[in-house]
C-alpha positions in Angstrom: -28.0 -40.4 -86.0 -27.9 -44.0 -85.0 -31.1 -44.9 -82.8 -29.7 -45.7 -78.9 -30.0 -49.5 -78.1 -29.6 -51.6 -74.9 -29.7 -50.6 -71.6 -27.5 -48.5 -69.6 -26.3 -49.2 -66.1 -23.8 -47.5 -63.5 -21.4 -49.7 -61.0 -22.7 -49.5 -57.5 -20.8 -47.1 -55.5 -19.9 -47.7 -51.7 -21.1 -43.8 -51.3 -24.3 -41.9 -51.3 -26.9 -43.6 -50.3 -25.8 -47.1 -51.2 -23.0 -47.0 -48.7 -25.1 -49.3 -46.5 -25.9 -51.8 -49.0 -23.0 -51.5 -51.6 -22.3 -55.6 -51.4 -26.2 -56.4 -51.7 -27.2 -53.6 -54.5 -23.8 -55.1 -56.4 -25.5 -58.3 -56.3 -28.9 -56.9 -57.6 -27.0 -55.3 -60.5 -24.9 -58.5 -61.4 -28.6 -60.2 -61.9 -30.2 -57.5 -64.0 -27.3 -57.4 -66.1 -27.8 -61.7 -66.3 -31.1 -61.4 -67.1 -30.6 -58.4 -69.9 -27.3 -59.4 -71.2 -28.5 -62.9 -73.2 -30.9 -61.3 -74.9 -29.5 -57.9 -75.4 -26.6 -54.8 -75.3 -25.7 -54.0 -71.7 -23.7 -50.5 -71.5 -22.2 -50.2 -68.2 -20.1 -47.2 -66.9 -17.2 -47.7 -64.6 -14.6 -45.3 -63.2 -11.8 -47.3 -64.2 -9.5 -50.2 -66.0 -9.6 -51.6 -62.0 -13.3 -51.5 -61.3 -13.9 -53.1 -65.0 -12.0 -55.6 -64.2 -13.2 -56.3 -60.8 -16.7 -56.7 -62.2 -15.4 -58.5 -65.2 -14.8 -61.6 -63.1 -18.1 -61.6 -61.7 -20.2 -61.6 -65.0 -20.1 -65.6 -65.5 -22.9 -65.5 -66.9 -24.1 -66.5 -70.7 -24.2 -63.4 -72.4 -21.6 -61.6 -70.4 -20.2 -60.6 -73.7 -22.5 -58.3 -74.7 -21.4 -56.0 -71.7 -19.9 -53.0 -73.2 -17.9 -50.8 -70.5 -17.4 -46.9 -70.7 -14.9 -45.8 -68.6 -16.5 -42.4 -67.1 -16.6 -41.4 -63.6 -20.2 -40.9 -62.0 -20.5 -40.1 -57.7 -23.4 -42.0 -57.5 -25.5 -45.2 -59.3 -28.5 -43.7 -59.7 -28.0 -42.8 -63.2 -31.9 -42.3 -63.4 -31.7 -39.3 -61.9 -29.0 -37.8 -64.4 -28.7 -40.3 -67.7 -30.1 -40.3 -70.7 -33.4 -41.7 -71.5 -34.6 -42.3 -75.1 -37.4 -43.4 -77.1 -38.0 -45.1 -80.1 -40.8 -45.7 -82.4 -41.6 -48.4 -84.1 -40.2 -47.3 -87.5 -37.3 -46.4 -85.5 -37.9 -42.5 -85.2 -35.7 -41.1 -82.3 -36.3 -38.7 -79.2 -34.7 -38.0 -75.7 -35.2 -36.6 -72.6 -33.6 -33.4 -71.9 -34.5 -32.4 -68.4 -32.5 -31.3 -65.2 -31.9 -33.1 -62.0 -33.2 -30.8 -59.5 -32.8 -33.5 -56.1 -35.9 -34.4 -55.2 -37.2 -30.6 -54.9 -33.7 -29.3 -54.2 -33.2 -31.7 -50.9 -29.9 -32.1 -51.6 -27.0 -29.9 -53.5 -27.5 -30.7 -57.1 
């Protein structure tokens, strides 16, 4: 298996709990991916052709290359709470997290 690299990000989403902010969080995520995408593989996931290319436009930034998109619908940004996380070692040995979402103590409907 190849070990993972770069980070992994989701699109804001004007729902959920980012309904509020959508326009301010989109900003925050356009300047993480600044800041990583220089020096390092960005994965983002988008629902669509039309919401890639919407965010396309705003990445003119250096670097904005290494954005790779995945087309694959998500309801809400907080990948955290439901994406993969992996570790690996310094010679490169691989492990992941397999764990369930259970919203925050089963708050919500998970």
């Amino acid at each position: 298996m190849a070990s993972p690299s770069g980070d992994l990000a989701d699109v804001a989403q004007g729902s959920g709990d980012l309904a509020r902010s959508c326009a301010e969080v989109e900003l925050i995520f356009l300047q993480m991916m600044a800041a990583l995408a220089p020096h390092e593989k960005v994965n983002l996931l988008v629902d669509d052709v039309e919401t890639e290319q919407a965010v396309r436009r705003r990445c003119t930034f250096d670097g904005a290359d290494n954005i790779t998109f995945h087309h694959v619908k998500t309801v809400d940004s907080w990948i955290r709470d439901y994406g993969p996380n992996f570790l690996v070692s310094d010679r490169s040995d691989t492990a992941y997290n397999d764990w369930l979402f259970n919203a925050w103590g089963n708050k919500y409907e998970a």
